[in-house]
DOTOR-352935 format. One record per atom (N, C-alpha, C): x, y negated, z; residue in one letter. Coordinates in steps of 0.1 Angstrom, whole numbers, padded with zeros to 4 digits, always signed. Layout:
# DOTOR-352935
XYZa;...
This chain:
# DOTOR-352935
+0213+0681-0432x;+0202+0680-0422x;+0192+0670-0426x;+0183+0674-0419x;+0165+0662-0426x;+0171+0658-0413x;+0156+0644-0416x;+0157+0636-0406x;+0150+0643-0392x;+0141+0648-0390x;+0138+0659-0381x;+0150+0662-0374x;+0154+0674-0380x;+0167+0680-0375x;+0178+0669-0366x;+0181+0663-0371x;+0192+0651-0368x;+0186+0641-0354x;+0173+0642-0353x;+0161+0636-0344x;+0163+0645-0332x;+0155+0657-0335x;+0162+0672-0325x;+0174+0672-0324x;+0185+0670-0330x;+0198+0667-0322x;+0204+0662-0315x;+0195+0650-0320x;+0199+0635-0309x;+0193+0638-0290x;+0180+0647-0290x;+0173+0649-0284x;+0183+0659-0276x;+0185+0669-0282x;+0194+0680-0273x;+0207+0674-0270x;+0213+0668-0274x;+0226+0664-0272x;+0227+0653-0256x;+0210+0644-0257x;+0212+0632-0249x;+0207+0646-0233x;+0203+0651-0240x;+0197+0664-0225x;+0209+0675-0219x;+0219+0674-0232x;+0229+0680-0222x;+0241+0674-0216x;+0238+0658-0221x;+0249+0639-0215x;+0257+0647-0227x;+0262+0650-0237x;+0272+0648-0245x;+0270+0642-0259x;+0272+0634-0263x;+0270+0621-0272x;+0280+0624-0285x;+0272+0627-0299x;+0282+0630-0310x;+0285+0615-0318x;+0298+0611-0316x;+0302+0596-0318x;+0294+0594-0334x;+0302+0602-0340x;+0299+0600-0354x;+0283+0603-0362x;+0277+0609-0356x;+0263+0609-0359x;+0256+0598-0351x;+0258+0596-0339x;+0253+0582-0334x;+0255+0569-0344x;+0270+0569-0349x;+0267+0562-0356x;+0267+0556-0370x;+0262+0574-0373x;+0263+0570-0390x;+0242+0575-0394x;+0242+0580-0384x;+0228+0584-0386x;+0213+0581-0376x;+0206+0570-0381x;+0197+0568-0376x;+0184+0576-0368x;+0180+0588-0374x;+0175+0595-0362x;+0183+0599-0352x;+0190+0604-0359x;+0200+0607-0341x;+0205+0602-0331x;+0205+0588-0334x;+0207+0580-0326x;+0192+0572-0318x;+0185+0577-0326x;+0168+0570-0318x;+0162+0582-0311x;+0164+0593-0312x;+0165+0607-0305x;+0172+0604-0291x;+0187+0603-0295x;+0196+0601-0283x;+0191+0594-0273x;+0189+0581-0278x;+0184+0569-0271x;+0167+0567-0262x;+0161+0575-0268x;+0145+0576-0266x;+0147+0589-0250x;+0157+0597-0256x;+0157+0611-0244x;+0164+0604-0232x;+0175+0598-0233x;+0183+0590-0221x;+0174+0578-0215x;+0167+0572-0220x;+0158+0566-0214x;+0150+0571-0201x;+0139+0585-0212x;+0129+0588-0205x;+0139+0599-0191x;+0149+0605-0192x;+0159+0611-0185x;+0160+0600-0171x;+0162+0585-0178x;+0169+0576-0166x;+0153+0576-0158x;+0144+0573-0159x;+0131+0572-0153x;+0128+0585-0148x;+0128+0591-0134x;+0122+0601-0132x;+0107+0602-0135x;+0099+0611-0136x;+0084+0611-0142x;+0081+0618-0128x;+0071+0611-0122x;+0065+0614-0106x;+0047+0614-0110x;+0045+0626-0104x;+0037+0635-0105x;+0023+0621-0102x;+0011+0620-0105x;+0006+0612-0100x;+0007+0596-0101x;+0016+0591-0104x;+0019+0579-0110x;+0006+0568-0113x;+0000+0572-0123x;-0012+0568-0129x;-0020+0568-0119x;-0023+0576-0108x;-0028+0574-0098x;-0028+0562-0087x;-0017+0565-0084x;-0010+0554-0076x;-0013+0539-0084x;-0009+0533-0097x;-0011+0527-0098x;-0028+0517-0103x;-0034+0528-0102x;-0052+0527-0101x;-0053+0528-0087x;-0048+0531-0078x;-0054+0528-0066x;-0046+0514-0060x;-0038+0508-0065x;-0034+0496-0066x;-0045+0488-0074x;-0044+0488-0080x;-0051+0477-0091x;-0071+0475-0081x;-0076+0489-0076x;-0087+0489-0067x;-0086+0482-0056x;-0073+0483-0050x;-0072+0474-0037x;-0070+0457-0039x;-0063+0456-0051x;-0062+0442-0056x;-0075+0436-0060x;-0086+0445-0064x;-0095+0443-0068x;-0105+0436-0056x;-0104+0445-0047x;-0112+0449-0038x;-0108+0433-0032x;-0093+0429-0026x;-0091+0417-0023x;-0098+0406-0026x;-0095+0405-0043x;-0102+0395-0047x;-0119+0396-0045x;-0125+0401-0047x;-0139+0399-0042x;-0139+0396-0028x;-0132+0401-0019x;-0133+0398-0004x;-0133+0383-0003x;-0122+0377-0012x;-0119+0362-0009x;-0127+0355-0015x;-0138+0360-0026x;-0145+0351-0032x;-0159+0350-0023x;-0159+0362-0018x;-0171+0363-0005x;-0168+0353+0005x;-0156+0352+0007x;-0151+0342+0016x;-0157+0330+0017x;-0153+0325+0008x;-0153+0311+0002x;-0168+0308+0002x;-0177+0318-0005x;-0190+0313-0007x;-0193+0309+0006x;-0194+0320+0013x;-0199+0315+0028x;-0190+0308+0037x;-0180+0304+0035x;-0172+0293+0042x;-0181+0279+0040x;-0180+0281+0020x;-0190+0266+0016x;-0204+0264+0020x;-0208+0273+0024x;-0226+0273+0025x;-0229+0270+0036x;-0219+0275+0047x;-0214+0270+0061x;-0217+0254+0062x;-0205+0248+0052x;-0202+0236+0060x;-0209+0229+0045x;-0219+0231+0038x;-0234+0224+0034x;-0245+0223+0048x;-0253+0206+0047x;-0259+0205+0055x;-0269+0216+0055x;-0274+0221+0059x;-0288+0231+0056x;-0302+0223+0053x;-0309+0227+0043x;-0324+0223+0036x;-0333+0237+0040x;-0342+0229+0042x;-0358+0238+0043x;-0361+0247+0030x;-0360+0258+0025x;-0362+0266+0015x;-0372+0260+0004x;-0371+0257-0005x;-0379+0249-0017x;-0381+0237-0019x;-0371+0230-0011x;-0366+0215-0008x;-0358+0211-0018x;-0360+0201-0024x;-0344+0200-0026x;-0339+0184-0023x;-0327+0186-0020x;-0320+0171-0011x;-0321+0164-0023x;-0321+0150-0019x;-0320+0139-0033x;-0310+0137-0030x;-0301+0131-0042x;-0283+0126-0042x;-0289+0120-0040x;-0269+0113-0033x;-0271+0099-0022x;-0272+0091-0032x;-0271+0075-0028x;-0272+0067-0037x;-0264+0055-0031x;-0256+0053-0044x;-0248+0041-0036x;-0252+0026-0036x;-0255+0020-0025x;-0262+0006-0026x;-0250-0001-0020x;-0249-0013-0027x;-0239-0022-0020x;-0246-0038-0022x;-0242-0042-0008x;-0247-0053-0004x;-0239-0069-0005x;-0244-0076-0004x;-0237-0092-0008x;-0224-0091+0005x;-0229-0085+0018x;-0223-0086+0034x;-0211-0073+0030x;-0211-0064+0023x;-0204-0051+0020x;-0196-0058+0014x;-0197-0065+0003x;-0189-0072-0008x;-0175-0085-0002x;-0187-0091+0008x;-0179-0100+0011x;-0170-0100+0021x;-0170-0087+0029x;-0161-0080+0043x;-0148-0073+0032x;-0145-0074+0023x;-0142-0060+0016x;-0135-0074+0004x;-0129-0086+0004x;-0126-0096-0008x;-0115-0081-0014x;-0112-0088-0029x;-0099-0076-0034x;-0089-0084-0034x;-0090-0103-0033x;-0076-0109-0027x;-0079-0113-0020x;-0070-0117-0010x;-0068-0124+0005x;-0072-0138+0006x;-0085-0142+0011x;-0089-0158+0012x;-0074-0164+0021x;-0072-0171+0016x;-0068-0183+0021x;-0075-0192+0022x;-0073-0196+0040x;-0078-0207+0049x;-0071-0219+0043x;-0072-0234+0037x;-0065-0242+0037x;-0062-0253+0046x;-0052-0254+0051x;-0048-0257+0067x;-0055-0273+0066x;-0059-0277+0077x;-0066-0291+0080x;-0055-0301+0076x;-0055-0312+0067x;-0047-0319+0062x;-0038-0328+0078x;-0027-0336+0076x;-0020-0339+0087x;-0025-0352+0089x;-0026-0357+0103x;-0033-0368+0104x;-0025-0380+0099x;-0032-0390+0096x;-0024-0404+0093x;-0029-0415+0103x;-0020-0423+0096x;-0026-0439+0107x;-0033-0444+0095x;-0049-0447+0099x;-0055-0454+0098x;-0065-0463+0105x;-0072-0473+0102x;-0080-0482+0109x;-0091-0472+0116x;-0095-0477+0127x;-0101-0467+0137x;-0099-0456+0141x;-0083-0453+0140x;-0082-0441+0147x;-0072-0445+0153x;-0064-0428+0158x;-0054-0433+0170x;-0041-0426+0168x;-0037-0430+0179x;-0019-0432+0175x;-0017-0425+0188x;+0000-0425+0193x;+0007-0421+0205x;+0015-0429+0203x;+0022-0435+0212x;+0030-0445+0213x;+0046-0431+0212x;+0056-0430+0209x;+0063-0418+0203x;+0082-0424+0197x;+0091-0413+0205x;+0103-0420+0204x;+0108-0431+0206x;+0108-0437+0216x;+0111-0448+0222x;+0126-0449+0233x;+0129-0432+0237x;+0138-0433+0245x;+0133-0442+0260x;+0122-0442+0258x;+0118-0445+0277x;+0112-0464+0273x;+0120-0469+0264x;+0113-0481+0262x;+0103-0483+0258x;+0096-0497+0265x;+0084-0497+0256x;+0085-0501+0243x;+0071-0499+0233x;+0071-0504+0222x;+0064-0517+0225x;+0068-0532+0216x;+0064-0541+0218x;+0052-0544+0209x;+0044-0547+0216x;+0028-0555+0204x;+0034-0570+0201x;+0033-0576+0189x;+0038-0589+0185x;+0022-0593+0185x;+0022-0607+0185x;+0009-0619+0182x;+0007-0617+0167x;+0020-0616+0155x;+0016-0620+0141x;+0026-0604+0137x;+0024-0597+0126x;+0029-0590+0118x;+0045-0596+0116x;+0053-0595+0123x;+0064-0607+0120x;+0078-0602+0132x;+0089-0602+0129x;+0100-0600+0138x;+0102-0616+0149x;+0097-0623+0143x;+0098-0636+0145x;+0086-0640+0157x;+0077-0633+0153x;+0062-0641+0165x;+0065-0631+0178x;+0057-0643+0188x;+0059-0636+0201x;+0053-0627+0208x;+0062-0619+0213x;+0056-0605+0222x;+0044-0608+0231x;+0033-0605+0229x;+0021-0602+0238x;+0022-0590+0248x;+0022-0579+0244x;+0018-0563+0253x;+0030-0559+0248x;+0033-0549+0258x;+0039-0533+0258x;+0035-0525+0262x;+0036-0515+0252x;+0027-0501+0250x;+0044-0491+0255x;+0034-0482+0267x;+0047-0473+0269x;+0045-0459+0263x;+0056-0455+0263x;+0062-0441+0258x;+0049-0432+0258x;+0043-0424+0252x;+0032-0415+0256x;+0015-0417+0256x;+0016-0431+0257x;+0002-0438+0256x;-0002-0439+0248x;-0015-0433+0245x;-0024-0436+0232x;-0033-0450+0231x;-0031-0452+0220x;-0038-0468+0214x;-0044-0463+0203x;-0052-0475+0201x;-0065-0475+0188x;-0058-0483+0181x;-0056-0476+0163x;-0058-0487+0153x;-0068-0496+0147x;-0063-0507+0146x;-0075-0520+0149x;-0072-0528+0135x;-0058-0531+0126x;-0056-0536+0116x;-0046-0532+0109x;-0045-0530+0097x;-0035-0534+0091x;-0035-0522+0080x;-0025-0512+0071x;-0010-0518+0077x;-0002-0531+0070x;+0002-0536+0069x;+0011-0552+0066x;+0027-0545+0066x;+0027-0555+0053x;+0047-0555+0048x;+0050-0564+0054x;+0060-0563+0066x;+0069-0575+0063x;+0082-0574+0070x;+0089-0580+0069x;+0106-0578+0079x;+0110-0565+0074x;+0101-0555+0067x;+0115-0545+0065x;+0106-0532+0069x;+0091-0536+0078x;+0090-0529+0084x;+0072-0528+0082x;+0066-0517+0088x;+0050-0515+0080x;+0045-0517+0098x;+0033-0527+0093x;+0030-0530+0104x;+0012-0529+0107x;+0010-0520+0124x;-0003-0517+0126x;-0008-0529+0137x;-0019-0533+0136x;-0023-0539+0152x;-0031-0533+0160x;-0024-0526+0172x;-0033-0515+0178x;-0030-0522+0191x;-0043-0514+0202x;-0048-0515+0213x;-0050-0507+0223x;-0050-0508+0233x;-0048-0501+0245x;-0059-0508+0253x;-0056-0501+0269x;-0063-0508+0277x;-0055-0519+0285x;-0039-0519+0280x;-0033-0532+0285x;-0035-0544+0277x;-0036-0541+0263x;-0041-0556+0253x;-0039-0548+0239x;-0035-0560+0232x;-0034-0556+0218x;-0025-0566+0211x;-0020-0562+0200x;-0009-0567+0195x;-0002-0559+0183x;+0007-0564+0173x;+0013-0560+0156x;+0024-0554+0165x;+0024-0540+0162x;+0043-0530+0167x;+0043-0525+0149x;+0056-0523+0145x;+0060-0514+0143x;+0054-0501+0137x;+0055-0489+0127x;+0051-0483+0127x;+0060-0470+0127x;+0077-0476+0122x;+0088-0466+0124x;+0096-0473+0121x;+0113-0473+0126x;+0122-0479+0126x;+0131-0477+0111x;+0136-0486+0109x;+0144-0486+0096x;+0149-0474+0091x;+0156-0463+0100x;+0158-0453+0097x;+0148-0442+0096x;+0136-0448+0100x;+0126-0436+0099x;+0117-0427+0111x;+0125-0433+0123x;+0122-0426+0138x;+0106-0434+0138x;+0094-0427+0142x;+0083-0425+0140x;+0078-0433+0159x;+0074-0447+0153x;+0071-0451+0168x;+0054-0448+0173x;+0050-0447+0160x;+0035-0446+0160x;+0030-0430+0150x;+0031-0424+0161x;+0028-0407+0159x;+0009-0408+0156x;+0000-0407+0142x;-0013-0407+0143x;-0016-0394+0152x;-0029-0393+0154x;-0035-0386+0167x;-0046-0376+0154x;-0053-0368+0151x;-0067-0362+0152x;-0073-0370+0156x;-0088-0373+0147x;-0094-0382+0149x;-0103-0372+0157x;-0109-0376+0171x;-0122-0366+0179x;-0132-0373+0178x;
């Protein structure tokens, strides 16, 4: 048999379902015959087909222009509208020294007002005492005699100092009871003379 023949074999054999083992598989047309007819056999062939699938491909068609219609006029919509043979000028970005400086790219930091101290002409609070007064001395000294006492809460003016002596740092401040050398914290550190904000 030619290759032809053995081709037409494969053909009539796959159209009657009975399958010749041994020419399937000792001979190449007949087996591309067999295989080409069982194929087109498994696919029924429906009348119109080609049709159907052109009137698909028109309606897909058809879609897409609908949505591109869409869109134009969705966007033309929500464009501001211009006077016919106008044309808008682009915006323009200006930025200002007041835009710049509302807008820092790090965080200013405020630096906090320094903590007050005791110094000459300013003021104090008389502070930790436990309800006693604090004593004003005559001389910078554990030894010289007590003049005034300044109570618990009372603010006094610094007037002199401060002075080392006995152990201890010493201011001469004032009130409206008198004046006199106290103290400025006790050996361990308890704070008899709290400075004030100078106003």
């Amino acid at each position: 048999m030619d290759t032809e023949e053995m081709y037409q074999r494969g053909v009539a054999d796959a159209e009657r379902g009975e399958l010749h083992p041994f020419y399937y598989q000792h001979y190449y047309h007949y087996r591309r015959g067999y295989d080409r007819t069982r194929r087109q056999l498994r696919r029924p062939r429906v009348e119109g087909s080609g049709w159907r699938w052109s009137r698909l491909a028109a309606a897909l068609l058809a879609l897409v222009v609908i949505g591109s219609g869409a869109f134009v006029v969705l966007r033309a919509r929500s464009q501001p509208t211009t006077s016919i043979g106008t044309t808008r000028p682009a915006p323009t970005l200006r930025l200002t020294a007041t835009a710049i400086l509302r807008t820092p790219i790090f965080p200013t930091i405020t630096p906090s007002p320094p903590a007050p101290v005791l110094h000459i002409g300013g003021g104090a609070l008389v502070a930790n005492t436990d309800g006693r007064p604090l004593r004003g001395r005559q001389e910078p000294s554990l030894k010289a005699p007590v003049r005034v006492s300044f109570k618990e809460g009372e603010r006094v003016e610094i007037r002199e100092g401060p002075v080392q002596a006995d152990g201890y740092t010493w201011w001469r401040i004032e009130s409206a009871n008198g004046a006199g050398w106290s103290a400025e914290r006790s050996q361990e550190g308890v704070i008899w003379l709290q400075p004030t904000a100078d106003q």
